[in-house]
Each structure stands twice: as C-alpha cells, then as structure tokens.
N, C-alpha and C positions, 0 to 999 in steps of 0.2 A: 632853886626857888623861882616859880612861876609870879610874873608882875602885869598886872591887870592894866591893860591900857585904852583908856574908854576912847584917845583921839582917834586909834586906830580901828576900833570898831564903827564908831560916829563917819568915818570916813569912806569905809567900806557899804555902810547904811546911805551914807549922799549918795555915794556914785553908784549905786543899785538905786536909790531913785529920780537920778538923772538919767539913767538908761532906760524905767521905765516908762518916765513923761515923756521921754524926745520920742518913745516907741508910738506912743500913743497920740502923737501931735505930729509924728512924719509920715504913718501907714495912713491915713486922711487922706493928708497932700497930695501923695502916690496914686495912690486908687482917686481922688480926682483929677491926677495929670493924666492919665492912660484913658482915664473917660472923656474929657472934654479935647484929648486930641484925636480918640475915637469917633466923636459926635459931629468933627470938622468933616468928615466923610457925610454927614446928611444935611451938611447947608450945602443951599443951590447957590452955584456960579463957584463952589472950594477947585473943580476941576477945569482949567480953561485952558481950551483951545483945541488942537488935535489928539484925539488918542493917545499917540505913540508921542510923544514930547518929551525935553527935558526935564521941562516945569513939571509935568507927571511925575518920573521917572525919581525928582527929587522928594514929592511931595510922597509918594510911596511907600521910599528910604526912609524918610521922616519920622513918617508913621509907624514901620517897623522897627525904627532905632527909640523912641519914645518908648512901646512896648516892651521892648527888651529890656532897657534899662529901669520902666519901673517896675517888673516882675521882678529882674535881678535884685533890687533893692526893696523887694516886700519879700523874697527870700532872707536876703542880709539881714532888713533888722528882725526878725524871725528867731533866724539864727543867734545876732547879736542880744535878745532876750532871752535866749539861753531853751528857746524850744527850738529843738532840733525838727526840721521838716526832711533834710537832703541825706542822704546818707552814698559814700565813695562806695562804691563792689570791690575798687583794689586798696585795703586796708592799710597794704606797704606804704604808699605815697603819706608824704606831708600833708594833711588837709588844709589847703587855703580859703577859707569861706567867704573870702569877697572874689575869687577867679572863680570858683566852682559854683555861687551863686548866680553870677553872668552866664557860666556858661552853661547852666542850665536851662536856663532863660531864655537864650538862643536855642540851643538844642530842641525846647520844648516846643516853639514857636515856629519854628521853620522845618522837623520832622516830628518822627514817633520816639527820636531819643535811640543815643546809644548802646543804652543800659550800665552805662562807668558808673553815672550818678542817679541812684532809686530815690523817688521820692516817698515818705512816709507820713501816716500820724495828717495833719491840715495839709500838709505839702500835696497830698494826692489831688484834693480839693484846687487847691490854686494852679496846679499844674492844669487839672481840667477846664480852667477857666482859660487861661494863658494859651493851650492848645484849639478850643474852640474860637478863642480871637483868631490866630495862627493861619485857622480854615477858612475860616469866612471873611478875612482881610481881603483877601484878592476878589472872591468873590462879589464884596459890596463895592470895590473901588472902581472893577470891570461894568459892575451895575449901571454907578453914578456915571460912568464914564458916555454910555452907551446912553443914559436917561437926557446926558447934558447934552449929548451930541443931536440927536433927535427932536429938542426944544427948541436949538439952534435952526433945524431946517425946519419945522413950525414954525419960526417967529419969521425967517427969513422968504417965504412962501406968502 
C-alpha cells in the first residue's frame, strides 16, 4: 500500500524553487562581475607605471582569474538548473560538474580546448563569448598599456 506524502512533495517543490531564484538572482551578479572587471581595462591611469611590472603582471592575472571563475560558474549554475550545456567525450569518468565546469572555463579562455569537454545546446553560445574575451584580453591590455605609456611622454614633454 502506497501512502501519499504531501511534506515530501511540498519539499521537493521548495528546493526546486530555491534553485530556481538563486539561479536567477546569481547569473546577474556574474555576468556583472566579469563586466565591470572587464571595463577596469578602459579607465585611464587602471595601468601604472612601466610596461613590464609586477603591478601589470598581477592586474592581468586578476583579470583572467575573475573570468575564469565567472564563466566556470554561469556554466555551474546552468548545469545545477538542470540544463545540461558541457557534455565529458570520456563517458567512463565520474562526471564532476563543478571541476569540469572550471575547467572548461579555463580551457576555453586560454585555448581552442581539448575536446575531453564539448560544449552544447546555450553552452556553444557562452563558450563563444568566453573565448572572444580569451582573444582580445591580451590585446586590449597591451592596447591600454601602450596608450598609458605614450600620455605619459605627452604630459611629461
């Protein structure tokens, strides 16, 4: 005899919609973390001092470790609302979806990708996004770099 148990339905119904508000109130925050630390690259004087420096060199890292982590986690809650974007090529493995979330993230960001983890379905889309940051990071940071350096022997002439 099957026994109808509404606390455990009402339970499964919250936390399906605690998953989906936090989905929706953290994919926001993210995509405006990755922007507004993207956007420190076009205020003038963000680069100071020589080219080749420390203070570069961390401000760079920064910048790339910011990205990584919040693509890794607009993959994750993706994932954790239950739309699959990543998909493993080696089926055998354990699927861990917050390692294989980062490390796509990276992967996508810094080359063309291994091909262990395909992206599918939105994922092609945000990987696109992720890897056009990826290209043109260096490029706009070498920009600024070159723009700051050049204002300096203007103002100081």
């Amino acid at each position: 005899m099957i026994f109808y148990r509404p606390s455990l339905h009402m339970n499964r119904l919250t936390e399906f919609i605690e998953v989906v508000s936090l989905f929706y109130f953290l994919l926001p925050v993210v995509i405006f973390t990755i922007f507004m630390s993207l956007r420190t690259l076009f205020i003038p004087n963000t680069i100071k001092g020589k080219f080749v420096s420390i203070e570069n060199a961390l401000y760079l890292g920064s910048m790339y470790l910011t990205v990584i982590i919040g693509f890794g986690l607009i993959y994750l809650l993706f994932e954790l609302r239950g739309v699959s974007i990543l998909v493993e090529a080696n089926k055998d493995n354990v699927y861990n979806i917050f390692e294989t979330s980062f490390y796509f993230s990276a992967m996508t960001l810094f080359s063309v990708g291994n091909g262990d983890v395909v992206p599918h379905g939105l994922g092609r889309m945000v990987a696109v996004i992720e890897a056009l940051i990826g290209y043109t990071l260096p490029a706009a940071f070498v920009a600024r770099a070159l723009l700051d350096g050049r204002n300096e022997e203007i103002s100081t002439k």
